[in-house]
N, C-alpha and C positions, 0 to 999 in steps of 0.2 A: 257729807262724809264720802271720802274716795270709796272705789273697790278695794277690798282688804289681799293684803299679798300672798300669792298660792303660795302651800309648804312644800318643801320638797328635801327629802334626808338624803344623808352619802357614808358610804362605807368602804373601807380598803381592807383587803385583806392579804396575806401574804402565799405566795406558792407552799410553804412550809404548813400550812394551816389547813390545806386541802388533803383532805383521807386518802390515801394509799389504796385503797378498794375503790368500788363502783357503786356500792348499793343506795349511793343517794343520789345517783343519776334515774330519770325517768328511762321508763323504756324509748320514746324516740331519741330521748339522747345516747342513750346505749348504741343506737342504731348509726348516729351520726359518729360518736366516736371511735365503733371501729374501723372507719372508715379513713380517719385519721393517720397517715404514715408517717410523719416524722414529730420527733420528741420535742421538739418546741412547739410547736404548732399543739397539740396534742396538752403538753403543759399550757401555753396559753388560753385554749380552748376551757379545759377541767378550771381554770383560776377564773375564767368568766364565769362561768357557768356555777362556779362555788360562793364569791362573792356578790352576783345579784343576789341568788338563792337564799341567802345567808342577809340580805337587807330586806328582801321580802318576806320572809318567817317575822324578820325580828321589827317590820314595821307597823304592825298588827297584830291585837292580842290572840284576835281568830284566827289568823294563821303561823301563830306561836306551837297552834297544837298538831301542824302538818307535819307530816312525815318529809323531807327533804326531797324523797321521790315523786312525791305528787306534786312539787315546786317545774315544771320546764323550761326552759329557756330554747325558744326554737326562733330560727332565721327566718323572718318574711323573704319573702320573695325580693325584694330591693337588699337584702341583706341584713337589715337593721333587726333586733333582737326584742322578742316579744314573749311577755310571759304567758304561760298557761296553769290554771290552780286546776289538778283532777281532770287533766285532759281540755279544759276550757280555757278560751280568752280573761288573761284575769283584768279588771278593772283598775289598772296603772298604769305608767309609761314609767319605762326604764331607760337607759344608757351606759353603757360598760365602755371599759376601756382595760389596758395595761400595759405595764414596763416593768424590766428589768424585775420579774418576780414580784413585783402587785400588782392587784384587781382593783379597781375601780369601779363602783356603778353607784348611780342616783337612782330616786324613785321618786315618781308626784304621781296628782290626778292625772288620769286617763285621758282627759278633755285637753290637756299642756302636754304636746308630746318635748321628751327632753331628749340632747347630747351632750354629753362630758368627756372630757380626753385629760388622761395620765401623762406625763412626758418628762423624765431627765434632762436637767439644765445640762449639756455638754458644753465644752468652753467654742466648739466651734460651732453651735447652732446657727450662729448666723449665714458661716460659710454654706451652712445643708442648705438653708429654705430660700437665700439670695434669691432665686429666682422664684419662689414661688411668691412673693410679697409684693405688695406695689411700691410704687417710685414715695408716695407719703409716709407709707409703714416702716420703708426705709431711712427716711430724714429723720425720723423718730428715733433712730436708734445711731442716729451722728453724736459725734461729739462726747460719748460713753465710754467709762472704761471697759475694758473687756469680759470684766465678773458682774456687772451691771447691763452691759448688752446681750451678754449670753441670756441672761435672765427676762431680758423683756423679749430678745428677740422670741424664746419659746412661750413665752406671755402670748405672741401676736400666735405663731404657729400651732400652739394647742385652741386656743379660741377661734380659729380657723375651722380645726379639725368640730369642734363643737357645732359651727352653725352648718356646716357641713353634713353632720346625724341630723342636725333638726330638721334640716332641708327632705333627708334621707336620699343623699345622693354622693355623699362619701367623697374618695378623691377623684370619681368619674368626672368629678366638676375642677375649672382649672381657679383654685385656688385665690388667682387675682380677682375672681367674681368678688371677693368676702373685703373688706375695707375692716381694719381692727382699729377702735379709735380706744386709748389708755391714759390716765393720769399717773406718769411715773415722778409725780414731784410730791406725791401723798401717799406713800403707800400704808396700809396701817397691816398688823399684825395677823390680822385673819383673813376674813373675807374681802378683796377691791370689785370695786364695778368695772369694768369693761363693754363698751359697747358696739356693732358691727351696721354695717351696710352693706347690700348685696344686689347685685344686678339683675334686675330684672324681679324684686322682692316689692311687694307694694306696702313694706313695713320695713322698720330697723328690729334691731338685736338689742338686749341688755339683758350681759349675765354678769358671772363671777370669777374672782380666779383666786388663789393662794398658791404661796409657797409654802415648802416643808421639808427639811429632810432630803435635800437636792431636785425636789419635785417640783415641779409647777402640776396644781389641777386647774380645771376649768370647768364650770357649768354653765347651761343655756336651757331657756325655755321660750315656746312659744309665748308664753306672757309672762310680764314681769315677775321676778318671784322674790322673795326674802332671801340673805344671805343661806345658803345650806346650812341645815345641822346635821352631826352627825348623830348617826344611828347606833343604839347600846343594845349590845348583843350580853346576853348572860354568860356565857362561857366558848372556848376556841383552844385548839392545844397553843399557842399563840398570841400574845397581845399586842399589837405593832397599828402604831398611831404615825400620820403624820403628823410632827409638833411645826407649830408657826418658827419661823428661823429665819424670819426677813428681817 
């Protein structure tokens, strides 16, 4: 019998859904965000920091009963976002992301660190990341219509961004290192496999990606995982799902 496949949940949440106040920010986040000066920045920051917050409460019946302040989300040193339960390293890997007003984030074991990326299918995706793709990743998206390339190309471009966290070296790395290989002749309704190659990686990639709601998400783990489920939160002023719409 194989190894059985790690779990790993996902959650989005919306800008609208995140409290007006502060007092479910820990104190070091208090700290980081008045440090914060401009309103986007500031709204993206609160929208991470509410939807991991808000998968980690609701991924565990133990900490169902934490206060939202005792949840932190603080920036390692590489930048990548790590949880802390009551001041402590909590025993999960997470990955946030967002756009255009949702939050994003996965959660698994501790032992699988994960990255996921949020991204808006725009009709000219392909003209943004043209250079950041290889001459393969490009061939892949010949011969497509244009509401069908927009959509693979941010396929390739968020799965990028994914092995990219897992690496935990962000876009400090150029982009062409990551090889994004896809079945755009199968897509099915929820979750596709996707899988990468990386320079100088003494392993390959295999995650996931959907569409929804003009979204493309993606997830990635150090080891293979089962498609994500999502995570059921009891209540949110808010109820905003991505629905499959491929």
């Amino acid at each position: 019998m194989g190894t059985p496949l790690l779990d790993v949940g996902w959650l989005v949440q919306a800008l609208s859904d995140v409290p007006d106040d502060e007092s479910w920010l820990g104190p070091y986040e208090r700290s980081v965000l008045v440090n914060l000066r401009f309103a986007k920045r500031r709204d993206d920051w609160r929208l991470g920091r509410w939807t991991a917050k808000r998968a980690i409460q609701a991924s565990n019946p133990i900490n169902e009963s934490l206060d939202l302040s005792a949840i932190e989300i603080r920036a390692a040193s590489d930048g990548a976002p790590e949880a802390y339960l009551n001041s402590r390293p909590a025993p999960l890997s997470i990955s946030v992301s967002h756009s255009r007003g949702l939050g994003f984030c996965v959660i698994g074991p501790e032992d699988n660190p994960l990255g996921c990326d949020l991204e808006f299918i725009e009709p000219g995706t392909l003209d943004f990341i043209d250079d950041y793709i290889t001459a393969d990743e490009r061939d892949s998206l010949k011969n497509l219509d244009p509401r069908p390339r927009a959509v693979f190309a941010t396929v390739l471009w968020s799965a990028k961004e994914s092995v990219l966290k897992v690496l935990r070296e962000g876009l400090r790395r150029d982009t062409r290192d990551v090889l994004v290989r896809y079945d755009r002749g199968s897509v099915a309704e929820g979750w596709n496999l996707w899988t990468a190659s990386c320079a100088g990686c003494v392993h390959g990639f295999a995650g996931w990606w959907r569409q929804g709601n003009g979204f493309i998400q993606s997830v990635l783990a150090t080891r293979q995982i089962d498609p994500p489920h999502e995570i059921a939160i009891s209540s949110q002023k808010t109820i905003r799902k991505l629905r499959a719409d491929c």
